[in-house]
N, C-alpha and C positions, 0 to 999 in steps of 0.2 A: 678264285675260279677265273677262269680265261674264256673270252670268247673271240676264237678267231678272227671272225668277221662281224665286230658292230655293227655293221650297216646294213650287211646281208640280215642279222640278227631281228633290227630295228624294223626293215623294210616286210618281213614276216609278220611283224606283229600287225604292222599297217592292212597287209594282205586278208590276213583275220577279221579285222575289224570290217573291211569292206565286203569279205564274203558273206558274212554274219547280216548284214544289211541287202542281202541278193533280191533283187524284187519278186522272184519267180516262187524260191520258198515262202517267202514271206506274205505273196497272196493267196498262193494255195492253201495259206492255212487259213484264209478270210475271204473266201468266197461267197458272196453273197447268193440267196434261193432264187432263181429262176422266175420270172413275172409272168404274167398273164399275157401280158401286152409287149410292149418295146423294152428293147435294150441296148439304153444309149449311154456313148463314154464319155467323158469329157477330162479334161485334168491338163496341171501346168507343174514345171518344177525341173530341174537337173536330172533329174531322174525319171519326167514323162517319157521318153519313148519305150525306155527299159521297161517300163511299169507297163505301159499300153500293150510292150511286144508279150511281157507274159501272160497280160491277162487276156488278152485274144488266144492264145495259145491251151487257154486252161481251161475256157468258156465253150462250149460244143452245142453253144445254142447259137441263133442270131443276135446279131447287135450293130451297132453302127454306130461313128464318132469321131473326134479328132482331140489331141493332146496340142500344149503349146512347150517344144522344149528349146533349147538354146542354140545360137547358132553352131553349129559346127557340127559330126559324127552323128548318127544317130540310129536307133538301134530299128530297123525295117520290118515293115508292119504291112498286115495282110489286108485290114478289114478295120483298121483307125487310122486316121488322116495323121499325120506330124507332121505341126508346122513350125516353124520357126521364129526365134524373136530374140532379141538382145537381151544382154545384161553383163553388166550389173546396170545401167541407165538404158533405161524404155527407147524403141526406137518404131517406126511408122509399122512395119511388120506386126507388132505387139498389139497396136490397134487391129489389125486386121485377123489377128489370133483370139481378140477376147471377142470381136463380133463375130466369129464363126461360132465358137464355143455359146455363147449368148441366144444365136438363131437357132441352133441343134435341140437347145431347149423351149423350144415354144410349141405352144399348141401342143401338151404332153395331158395324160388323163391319169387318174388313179390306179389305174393296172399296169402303166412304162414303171419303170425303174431306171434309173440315173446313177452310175455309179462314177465318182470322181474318184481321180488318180492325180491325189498333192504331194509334190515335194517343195524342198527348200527351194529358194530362187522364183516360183513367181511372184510375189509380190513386181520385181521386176516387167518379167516376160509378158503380165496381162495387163499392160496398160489400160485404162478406159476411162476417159477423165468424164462429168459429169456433163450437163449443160452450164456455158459460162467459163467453163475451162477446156484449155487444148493440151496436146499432147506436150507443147513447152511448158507450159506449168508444171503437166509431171515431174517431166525430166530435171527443173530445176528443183524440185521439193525432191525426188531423188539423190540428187548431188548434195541439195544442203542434210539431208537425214545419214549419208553416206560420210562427209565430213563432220560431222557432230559429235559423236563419239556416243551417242545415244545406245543404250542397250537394243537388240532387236524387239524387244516385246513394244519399248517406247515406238521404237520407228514406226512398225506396224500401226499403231494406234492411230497416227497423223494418218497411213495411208489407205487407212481404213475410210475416211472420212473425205477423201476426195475422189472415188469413185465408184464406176454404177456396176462393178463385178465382185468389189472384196467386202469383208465383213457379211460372209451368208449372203451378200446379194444374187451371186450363182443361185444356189439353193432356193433362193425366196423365189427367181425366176423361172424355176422346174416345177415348181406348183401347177397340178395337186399330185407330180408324181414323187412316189418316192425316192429317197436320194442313201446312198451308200458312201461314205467317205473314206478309202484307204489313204493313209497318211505316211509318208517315208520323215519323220519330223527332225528338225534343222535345228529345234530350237529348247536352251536351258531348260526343263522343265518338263517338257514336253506338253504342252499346252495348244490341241490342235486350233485356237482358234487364231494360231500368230502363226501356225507355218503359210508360209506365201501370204500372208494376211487372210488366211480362213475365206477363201471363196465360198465354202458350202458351211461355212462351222459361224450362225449367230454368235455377237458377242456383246457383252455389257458395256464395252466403254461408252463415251460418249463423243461429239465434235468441242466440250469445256476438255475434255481428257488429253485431245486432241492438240486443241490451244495452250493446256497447260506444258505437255511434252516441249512447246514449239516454244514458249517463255521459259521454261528452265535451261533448255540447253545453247539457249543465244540464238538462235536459228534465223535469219533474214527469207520471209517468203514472198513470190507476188503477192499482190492487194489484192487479184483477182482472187488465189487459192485462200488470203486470211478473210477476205468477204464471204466466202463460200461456206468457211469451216462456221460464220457466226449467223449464217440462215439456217432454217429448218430443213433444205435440202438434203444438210450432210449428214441428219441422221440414220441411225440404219432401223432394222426393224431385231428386237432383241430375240431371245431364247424361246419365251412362253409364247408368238406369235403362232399359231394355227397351222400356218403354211409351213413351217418347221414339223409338225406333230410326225409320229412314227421314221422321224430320221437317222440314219444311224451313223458314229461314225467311231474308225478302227485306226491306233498307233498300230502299226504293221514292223516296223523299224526304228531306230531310236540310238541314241550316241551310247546310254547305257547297255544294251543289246551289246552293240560293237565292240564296247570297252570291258565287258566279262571276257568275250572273243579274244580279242586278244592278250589278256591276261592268262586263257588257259594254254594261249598259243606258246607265251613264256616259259608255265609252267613245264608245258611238253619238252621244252628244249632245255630244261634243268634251272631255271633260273625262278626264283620268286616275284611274284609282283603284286604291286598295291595298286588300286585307283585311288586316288584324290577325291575327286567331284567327276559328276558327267555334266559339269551345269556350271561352271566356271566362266564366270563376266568382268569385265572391267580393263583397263586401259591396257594393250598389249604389251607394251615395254615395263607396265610393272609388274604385270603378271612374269614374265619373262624373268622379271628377278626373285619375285619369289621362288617360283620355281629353281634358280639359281643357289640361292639360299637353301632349298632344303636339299639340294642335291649337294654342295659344298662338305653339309652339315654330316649328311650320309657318307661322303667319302671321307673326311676328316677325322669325324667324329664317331661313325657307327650309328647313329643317332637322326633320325627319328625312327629311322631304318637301319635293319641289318642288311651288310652286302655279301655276296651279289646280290643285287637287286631291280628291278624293272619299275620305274613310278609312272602311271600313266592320269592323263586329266583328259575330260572332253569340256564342251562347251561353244561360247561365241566370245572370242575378245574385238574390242573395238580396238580404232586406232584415230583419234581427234586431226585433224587437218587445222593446221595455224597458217594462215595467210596462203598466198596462190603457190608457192614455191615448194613443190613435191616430187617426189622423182616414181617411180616403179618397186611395185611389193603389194602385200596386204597383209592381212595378220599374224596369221602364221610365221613369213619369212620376218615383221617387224619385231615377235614374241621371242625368235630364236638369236636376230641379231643381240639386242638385250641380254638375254640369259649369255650367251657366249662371251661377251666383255665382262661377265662375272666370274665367269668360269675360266676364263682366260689363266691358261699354264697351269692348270688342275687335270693330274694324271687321271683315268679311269673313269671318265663322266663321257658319255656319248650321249645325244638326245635326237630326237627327229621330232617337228612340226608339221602337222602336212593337214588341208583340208579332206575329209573323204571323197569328196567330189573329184579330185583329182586336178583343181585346178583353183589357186590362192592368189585373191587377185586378178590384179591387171594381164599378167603373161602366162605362161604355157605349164608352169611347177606346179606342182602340188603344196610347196613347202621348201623346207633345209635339212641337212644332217649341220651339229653344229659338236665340237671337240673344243677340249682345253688348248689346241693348237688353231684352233677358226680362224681369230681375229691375227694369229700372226702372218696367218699364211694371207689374209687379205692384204696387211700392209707389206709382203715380200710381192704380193700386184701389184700395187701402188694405190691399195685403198684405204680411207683412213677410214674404219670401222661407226666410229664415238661420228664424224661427220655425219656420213650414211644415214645413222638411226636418228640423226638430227632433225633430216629433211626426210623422211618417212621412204628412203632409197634402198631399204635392205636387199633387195631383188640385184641389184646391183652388185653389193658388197659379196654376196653370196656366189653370183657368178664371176666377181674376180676371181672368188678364194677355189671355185671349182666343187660347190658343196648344194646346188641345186638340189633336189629333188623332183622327177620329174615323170611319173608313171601313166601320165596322160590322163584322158577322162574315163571316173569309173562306170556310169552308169546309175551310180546310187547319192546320195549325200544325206549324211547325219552328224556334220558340223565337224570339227575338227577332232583330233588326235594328237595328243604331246606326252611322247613317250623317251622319260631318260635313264637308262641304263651306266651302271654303277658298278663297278666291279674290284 
């Protein structure tokens, strides 16, 4: 079988997957019952303002509130505040978005309701460092959690433990109103108490759990942030705490959602498809080859797969930083450069990596389209591919060879999508 346009092909599947993740359906179907009292919003993520704009949209009572989403586009809102903050490193704005969000809940009684609207990406966006620590601490326990190669659940756990917003501390500060949690989740598993680091979601780790993440994966932090994680400050208050009771909280969205979505999206278009995992971890350039590997396997062989065929994986891969010497990319475009020197001069394998959020990394892409022909058409630019993914530059290589992926930001995020097509 033939498909004209791989890319247009690929780019469909992608489209699926992110409609499938729409915030607008997706809260309609989780609307919480009308309170007595107040109805206040609050929420941080890639996808706050989108989530803010439907739920004002859906809700035909009073309410009031403000979302914390990222800098740039945002989706316009009548009746919740959106404000702004960096990421992927915390920046002064971030402070000033978790204190707003922080005062909105005080002085609240048992007839308000609080409904938080989380997506992936705040951990970042709410910075709020504790007493004893500033906003530079964050930002360096940031950078070092970001270069680590640490799975996201690990990271969370550190950053759970050095501030007065994440780990339920939201939630423990709405007390004694009760709290609504819609979740758009980022994260393998789907586990709301690591998306953005669970602002409203208690959880059981601990600040040993904390220190233990930060000894396994080598990690250098200030003295101030390792003094902090070894007092009583840093713990948080757990699950059975009181001030938690009658709280609820809802996965709305989710990478496996998206990855049925676009599976049927294939089928529609005559082609078969398999997922993998929705929940795929581990260092991106060898994921990258696996994935190589069975797509090889499939076109060579028939084998594990009959073709035509669509294989798709979600999840979160990391990508470890060695020494200062790095250039532009992120997972995604590092996972495809990889696969593509495997796949290199292999007829009939097309693949796209791309984050749902619409944006991988450092720069403007979602991702790559990558072919048996990538890595040459990189070196007929004058880039040597095998360098590139040395010094973690795939953003580059990618735009010598003219195989960007770039649909801008979607509004939504439930981690990536890696879809390769076999024919």
């Amino acid at each position: 079988m033939m498909i004209a346009e791989p890319r247009a092909f690929l780019t469909s599947l992608f489209e699926a997957a992110v409609k499938a993740a729409d915030p607008l359906a997706a809260i309609r179907a989780h609307l919480p019952e009308k309170p007595k009292g107040r109805t206040i919003v609050v929420g941080a993520g890639k996808a706050a303002s989108q989530m803010a704009a439907a739920f004002e949209s859906l809700w035909d009572g009073p309410l009031e509130g403000a979302v914390v989403a990222r800098h740039g586009p945002v989706a316009p809102c009548k009746r919740i505040r959106v404000l702004q903050s960096a990421h992927p490193v915390p920046d002064e704005a971030g402070l000033a978005g978790s204190a707003a969000l922080l005062a909105l809940v005080e002085g609240l009684t048992p007839d308000d309701l609080v409904v938080a609207l989380i997506s992936g990406g705040g951990s970042s966006l709410l910075p709020a460092p504790p007493a004893g620590l500033t906003l530079t601490d964050e930002i360096a326990v940031n950078r070092a959690l970001l270069a680590s190669g640490a799975p996201i659940s690990a990271m969370n756990v550190v950053r759970k433990h050095i501030s007065r917003i994440k780990g339920g501390r939201l939630a423990f500060a709405c007390a004694p109103a009760r709290v609504v949690s819609l979740i758009v989740s980022d994260v393998p598993g789907d586990n709301p108490a690591f998306v953005a680091s669970g602002p409203t979601i208690p959880d059981v780790s601990t600040p040993a759990d904390a220190l233990a993440v930060i000894s396994r994966y080598g990690m250098t932090l200030p003295d101030s942030v390792m003094r902090h994680l070894q007092s009583e400050q840093s713990a948080a208050h757990g699950p059975d705490h009181p001030a938690f009771a009658g709280h609820e909280h809802h996965i709305i969205a989710s990478a496996s959602v998206s990855l049925e979505a676009a599976a049927a999206q294939a089928r529609a278009l005559g082609v078969e498809a398999v997922i993998l995992s929705d929940a795929i971890e581990g260092e991106a350039r060898d994921i990258g080859r696996m994935h190589a590997a069975i797509a090889r396997e499939t076109a060579l062989r028939n084998r594990p797969f009959s073709k035509p065929v669509v294989i798709l994986s979600g999840g979160e891969t990391t990508v470890t930083i060695s020494g200062d010497a790095y250039g532009k990319g992120g997972r995604n475009s590092e996972f495809l450069l990889s696969l593509a020197l495997d796949i290199d001069g292999l007829d009939g394998v097309h693949a796209l990596a791309a984050d749902t959020d619409g944006i991988d990394g450092s720069e403007d892409n979602a991702g790559a389209f990558a072919d048996g022909a990538t890595t040459a058409r990189m070196r007929a630019a004058g880039a040597d591919p095998r360098e590139h993914l040395a010094r973690h530059d795939a953003w580059s290589a990618f735009h010598a060879s003219g195989d960007l992926f770039v649909p801008g930001p979607t509004g939504t995020n439930v981690n990536d999508l890696r879809a390769m097509l076999i024919v």
